[in-house]
C-alpha positions in Angstrom: -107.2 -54.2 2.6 -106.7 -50.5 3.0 -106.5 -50.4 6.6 -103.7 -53.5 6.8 -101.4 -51.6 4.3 -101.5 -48.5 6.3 -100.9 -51.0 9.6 -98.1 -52.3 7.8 -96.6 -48.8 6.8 -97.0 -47.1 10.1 -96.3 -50.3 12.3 -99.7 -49.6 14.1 -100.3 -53.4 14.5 -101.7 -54.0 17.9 -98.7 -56.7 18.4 -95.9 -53.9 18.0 -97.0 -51.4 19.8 -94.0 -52.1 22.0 -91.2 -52.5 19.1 -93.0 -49.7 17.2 -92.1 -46.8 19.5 -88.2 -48.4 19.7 -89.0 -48.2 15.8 -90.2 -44.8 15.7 -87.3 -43.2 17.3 -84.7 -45.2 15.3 -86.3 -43.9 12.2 -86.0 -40.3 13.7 -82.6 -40.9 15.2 -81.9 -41.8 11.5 -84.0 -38.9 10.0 -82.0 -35.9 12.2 -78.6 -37.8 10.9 -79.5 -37.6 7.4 -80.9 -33.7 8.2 -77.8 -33.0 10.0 -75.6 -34.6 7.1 -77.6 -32.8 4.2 -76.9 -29.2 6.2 -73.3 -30.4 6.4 -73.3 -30.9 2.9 -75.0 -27.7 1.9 -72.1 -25.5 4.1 -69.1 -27.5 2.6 -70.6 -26.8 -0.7 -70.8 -23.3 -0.3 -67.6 -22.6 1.8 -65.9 -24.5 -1.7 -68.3 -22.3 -4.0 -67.1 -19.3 -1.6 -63.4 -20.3 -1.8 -63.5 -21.1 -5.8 -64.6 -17.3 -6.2 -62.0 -16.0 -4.4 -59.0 -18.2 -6.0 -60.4 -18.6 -9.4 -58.0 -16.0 -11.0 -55.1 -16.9 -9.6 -53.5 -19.2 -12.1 -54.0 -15.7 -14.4 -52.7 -13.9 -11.5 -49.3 -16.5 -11.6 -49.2 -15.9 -15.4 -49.4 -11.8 -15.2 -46.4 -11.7 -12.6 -44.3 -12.6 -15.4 -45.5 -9.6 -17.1 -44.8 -7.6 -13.8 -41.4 -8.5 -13.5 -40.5 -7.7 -17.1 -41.8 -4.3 -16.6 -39.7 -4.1 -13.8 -36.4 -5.1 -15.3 -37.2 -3.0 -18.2 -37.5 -0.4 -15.9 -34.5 -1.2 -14.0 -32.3 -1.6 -17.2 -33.3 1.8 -19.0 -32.7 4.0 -15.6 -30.1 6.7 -16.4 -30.4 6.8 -20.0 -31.8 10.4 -21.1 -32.8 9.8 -24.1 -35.5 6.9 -23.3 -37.2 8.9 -20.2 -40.6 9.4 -22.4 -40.9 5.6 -22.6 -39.3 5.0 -19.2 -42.2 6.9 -17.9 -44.4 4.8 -20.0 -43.7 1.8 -19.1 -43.9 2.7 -15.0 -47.5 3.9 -16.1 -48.2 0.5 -17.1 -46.9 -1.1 -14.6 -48.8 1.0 -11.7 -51.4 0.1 -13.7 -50.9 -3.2 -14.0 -50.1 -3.2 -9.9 -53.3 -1.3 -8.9 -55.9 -3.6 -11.3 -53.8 -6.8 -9.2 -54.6 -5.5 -6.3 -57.9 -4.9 -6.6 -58.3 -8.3 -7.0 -56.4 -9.2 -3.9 -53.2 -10.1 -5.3 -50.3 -8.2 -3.2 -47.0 -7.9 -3.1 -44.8 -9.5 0.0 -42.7 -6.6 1.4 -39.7 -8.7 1.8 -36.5 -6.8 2.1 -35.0 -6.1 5.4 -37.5 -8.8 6.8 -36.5 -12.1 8.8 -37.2 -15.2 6.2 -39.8 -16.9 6.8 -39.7 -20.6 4.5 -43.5 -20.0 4.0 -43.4 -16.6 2.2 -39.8 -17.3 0.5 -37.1 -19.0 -1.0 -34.0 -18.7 -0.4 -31.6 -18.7 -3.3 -28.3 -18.1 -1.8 -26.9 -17.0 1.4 -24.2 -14.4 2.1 -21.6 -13.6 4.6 -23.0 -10.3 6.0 -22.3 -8.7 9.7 -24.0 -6.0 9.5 -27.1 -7.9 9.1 -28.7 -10.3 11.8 -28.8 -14.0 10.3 -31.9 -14.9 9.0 -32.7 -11.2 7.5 -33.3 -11.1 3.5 -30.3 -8.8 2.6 -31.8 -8.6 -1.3 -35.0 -9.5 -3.3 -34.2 -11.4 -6.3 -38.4 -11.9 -7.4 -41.0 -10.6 -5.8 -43.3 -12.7 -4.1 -47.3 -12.2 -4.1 -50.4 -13.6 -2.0 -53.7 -13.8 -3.2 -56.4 -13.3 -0.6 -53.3 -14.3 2.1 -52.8 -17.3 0.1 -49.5 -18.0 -1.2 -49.3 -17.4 -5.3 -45.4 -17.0 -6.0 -42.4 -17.1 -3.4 -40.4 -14.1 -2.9 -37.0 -15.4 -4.0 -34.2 -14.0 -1.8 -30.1 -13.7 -0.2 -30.7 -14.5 3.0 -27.6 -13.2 5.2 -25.8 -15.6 7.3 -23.4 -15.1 10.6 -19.4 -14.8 9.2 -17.3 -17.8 9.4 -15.8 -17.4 13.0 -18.0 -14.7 14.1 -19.2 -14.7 17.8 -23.3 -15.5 17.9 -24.5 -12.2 19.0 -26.1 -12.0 22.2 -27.9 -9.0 24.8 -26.7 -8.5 28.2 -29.1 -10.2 30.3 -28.6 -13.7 27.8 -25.0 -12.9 28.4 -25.0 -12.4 32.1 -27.1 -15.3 32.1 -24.8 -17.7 30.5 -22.3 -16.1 32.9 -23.7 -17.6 35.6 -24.1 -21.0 34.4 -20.2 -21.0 33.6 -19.3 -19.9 36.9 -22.0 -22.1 38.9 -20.7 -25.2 37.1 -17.0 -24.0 37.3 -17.9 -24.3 41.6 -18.6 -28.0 41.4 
Protein backbone atom coordinates (compact mmCIF):
# COMPACT_ATOMS: atom_id res chain seq x y z
CA UNK A 1 0.00 0.00 0.00
CA UNK A 2 2.93 2.09 0.82
CA UNK A 3 4.83 1.48 -2.26
CA UNK A 4 1.53 2.38 -4.70
CA UNK A 5 1.14 5.78 -2.93
CA UNK A 6 4.62 6.74 -3.44
CA UNK A 7 4.07 5.33 -7.34
CA UNK A 8 1.27 7.52 -7.45
CA UNK A 9 3.09 10.69 -5.99
CA UNK A 10 6.30 10.39 -7.90
CA UNK A 11 4.61 8.91 -11.21
CA UNK A 12 7.16 6.05 -11.03
CA UNK A 13 4.54 3.56 -12.53
CA UNK A 14 6.21 1.39 -14.96
CA UNK A 15 3.42 2.49 -17.62
CA UNK A 16 4.52 6.32 -17.41
CA UNK A 17 7.82 6.19 -17.55
CA UNK A 18 7.42 7.92 -20.94
CA UNK A 19 4.81 10.72 -19.83
CA UNK A 20 6.59 11.00 -16.42
CA UNK A 21 9.74 12.57 -17.65
CA UNK A 22 7.37 15.15 -20.06
CA UNK A 23 5.75 15.42 -16.41
CA UNK A 24 8.80 15.98 -14.60
CA UNK A 25 10.00 18.92 -16.54
CA UNK A 26 6.63 20.56 -16.74
CA UNK A 27 6.56 20.50 -13.03
CA UNK A 28 10.13 22.14 -13.08
CA UNK A 29 9.33 24.49 -15.97
CA UNK A 30 6.46 25.46 -13.54
CA UNK A 31 8.70 25.36 -10.36
CA UNK A 32 11.56 27.98 -11.85
CA UNK A 33 8.36 30.25 -12.92
CA UNK A 34 6.97 30.37 -9.58
CA UNK A 35 10.89 30.91 -8.25
CA UNK A 36 11.43 33.44 -10.78
CA UNK A 37 8.00 35.24 -9.85
CA UNK A 38 8.58 34.94 -6.01
CA UNK A 39 12.28 36.87 -6.64
CA UNK A 40 10.28 39.35 -8.71
CA UNK A 41 8.05 39.89 -6.00
CA UNK A 42 10.63 40.17 -3.34
CA UNK A 43 12.65 43.21 -5.52
CA UNK A 44 9.29 45.10 -6.31
CA UNK A 45 8.68 44.95 -2.61
CA UNK A 46 11.71 46.32 -1.65
CA UNK A 47 12.36 48.94 -4.41
CA UNK A 48 8.51 50.19 -3.01
CA UNK A 49 9.84 49.72 0.72
CA UNK A 50 13.11 51.67 -0.58
CA UNK A 51 11.01 54.35 -2.44
CA UNK A 52 8.37 54.81 0.67
CA UNK A 53 11.57 55.81 2.87
CA UNK A 54 12.73 58.17 0.72
CA UNK A 55 9.20 60.05 0.01
CA UNK A 56 7.55 59.39 3.23
CA UNK A 57 8.09 63.05 4.53
CA UNK A 58 7.12 64.77 1.82
CA UNK A 59 3.57 65.58 2.35
CA UNK A 60 5.30 67.38 5.80
CA UNK A 61 7.81 68.66 3.44
CA UNK A 62 4.64 70.39 1.18
CA UNK A 63 3.09 71.59 4.50
CA UNK A 64 6.56 73.31 5.93
CA UNK A 65 7.03 75.31 2.58
CA UNK A 66 4.21 77.27 3.68
CA UNK A 67 6.15 78.08 6.71
CA UNK A 68 9.17 78.86 4.37
CA UNK A 69 7.56 81.27 2.39
CA UNK A 70 6.11 83.23 5.29
CA UNK A 71 9.39 83.66 6.66
CA UNK A 72 10.40 84.95 3.49
CA UNK A 73 7.79 87.56 3.05
CA UNK A 74 8.24 88.56 6.56
CA UNK A 75 11.61 89.02 5.65
CA UNK A 76 10.94 90.81 2.56
CA UNK A 77 8.33 93.21 4.11
CA UNK A 78 10.42 94.37 7.29
CA UNK A 79 13.73 95.13 5.03
CA UNK A 80 14.74 98.77 5.56
CA UNK A 81 13.03 99.38 8.74
CA UNK A 82 15.76 100.13 11.53
CA UNK A 83 14.03 99.71 14.22
CA UNK A 84 13.02 95.85 13.67
CA UNK A 85 16.69 94.66 12.45
CA UNK A 86 17.10 92.52 15.92
CA UNK A 87 14.02 90.42 14.85
CA UNK A 88 14.80 90.79 11.19
CA UNK A 89 17.91 88.93 11.97
CA UNK A 90 15.80 86.52 13.89
CA UNK A 91 13.57 85.51 11.76
CA UNK A 92 16.55 84.87 8.77
CA UNK A 93 18.05 82.65 11.63
CA UNK A 94 15.08 80.60 11.54
CA UNK A 95 14.59 80.40 8.29
CA UNK A 96 18.39 79.17 7.47
CA UNK A 97 17.52 76.97 9.88
CA UNK A 98 14.56 75.84 8.75
CA UNK A 99 16.32 75.62 5.00
CA UNK A 100 19.44 73.57 6.21
CA UNK A 101 17.18 70.84 8.44
CA UNK A 102 15.03 70.65 4.67
CA UNK A 103 17.81 69.89 3.07
CA UNK A 104 19.10 67.48 4.88
CA UNK A 105 16.38 65.61 4.14
CA UNK A 106 16.59 66.09 0.43
CA UNK A 107 14.18 68.71 -0.10
CA UNK A 108 15.86 71.64 -2.29
CA UNK A 109 15.09 74.55 -3.67
CA UNK A 110 14.74 74.90 -7.79
CA UNK A 111 17.16 77.82 -8.75
CA UNK A 112 14.68 79.26 -11.10
CA UNK A 113 15.36 82.88 -12.01
CA UNK A 114 17.12 83.72 -15.12
CA UNK A 115 16.50 80.01 -16.19
CA UNK A 116 14.54 78.77 -19.54
CA UNK A 117 10.94 77.30 -18.21
CA UNK A 118 10.72 74.12 -18.26
CA UNK A 119 6.55 73.01 -17.73
CA UNK A 120 8.02 70.17 -15.53
CA UNK A 121 9.77 72.28 -12.74
CA UNK A 122 7.23 75.36 -13.16
CA UNK A 123 4.23 77.20 -13.66
CA UNK A 124 3.80 79.85 -15.38
CA UNK A 125 1.57 82.54 -13.96
CA UNK A 126 1.80 85.32 -16.42
CA UNK A 127 3.80 86.30 -19.28
CA UNK A 128 5.48 89.66 -19.99
CA UNK A 129 6.56 91.68 -22.89
CA UNK A 130 10.35 91.83 -22.25
CA UNK A 131 13.27 92.37 -24.99
CA UNK A 132 15.90 92.20 -23.14
CA UNK A 133 15.10 88.76 -22.22
CA UNK A 134 15.02 85.67 -24.66
CA UNK A 135 11.37 84.14 -24.70
CA UNK A 136 10.95 81.31 -22.67
CA UNK A 137 13.44 82.71 -19.74
CA UNK A 138 11.67 83.19 -16.07
CA UNK A 139 12.03 86.99 -15.76
CA UNK A 140 10.72 86.68 -11.88
CA UNK A 141 10.01 84.05 -9.17
CA UNK A 142 6.68 84.48 -7.71
CA UNK A 143 7.00 80.85 -5.22
CA UNK A 144 9.69 78.96 -5.01
CA UNK A 145 9.58 75.59 -6.22
CA UNK A 146 11.27 72.43 -4.32
CA UNK A 147 12.17 68.65 -5.27
CA UNK A 148 12.42 66.03 -2.98
CA UNK A 149 15.07 63.42 -3.74
CA UNK A 150 14.61 64.97 -7.69
CA UNK A 151 11.10 64.39 -7.35
CA UNK A 152 8.76 67.19 -7.93
CA UNK A 153 7.14 68.56 -4.37
CA UNK A 154 5.89 72.21 -5.28
CA UNK A 155 6.16 74.06 -8.76
CA UNK A 156 8.22 77.13 -8.88
CA UNK A 157 5.53 79.64 -9.90
CA UNK A 158 6.91 82.23 -12.34
CA UNK A 159 6.68 85.50 -15.39
CA UNK A 160 7.86 83.94 -18.02
CA UNK A 161 9.07 86.66 -20.68
CA UNK A 162 7.65 86.58 -24.07
CA UNK A 163 8.93 88.17 -27.63
CA UNK A 164 7.21 92.00 -28.09
CA UNK A 165 4.32 92.31 -30.18
CA UNK A 166 5.95 93.01 -33.65
CA UNK A 167 9.36 92.12 -32.71
CA UNK A 168 11.63 90.31 -35.21
CA UNK A 169 12.34 86.41 -33.90
CA UNK A 170 15.92 86.68 -33.08
CA UNK A 171 18.26 84.73 -34.93
CA UNK A 172 22.54 84.07 -35.35
CA UNK A 173 24.30 84.55 -38.41
CA UNK A 174 24.78 81.25 -39.75
CA UNK A 175 20.50 80.56 -39.25
CA UNK A 176 20.35 83.93 -40.93
CA UNK A 177 22.66 83.32 -43.84
CA UNK A 178 21.01 80.14 -43.97
CA UNK A 179 17.51 81.30 -44.48
CA UNK A 180 19.24 83.63 -46.93
CA UNK A 181 19.82 81.12 -49.13
CA UNK A 182 16.65 79.44 -49.26
CA UNK A 183 15.07 82.97 -50.23
CA UNK A 184 17.37 83.51 -52.97
CA UNK A 185 17.44 79.76 -54.28
CA UNK A 186 13.65 79.75 -54.45
CA UNK A 187 13.50 83.39 -55.71
CA UNK A 188 15.72 81.52 -59.04
CA UNK A 189 12.90 79.23 -59.94
Amino acid sequence: MAQSIESEAFGTDAADTGTSAAESAALRDRLLRALADAENTRRRAERDTQEARKYAIADFARELLIVVDNLRRTIAAAEGAAESAALIEGVRATLRALTQTMERFNVRRIEALGQRFDPSLHEAIMEVDDSSQPPGAITEVVEDGYTINDRLLRPARVVVSKRPAGAMPACDDEEMDAKLQAFSSERRR
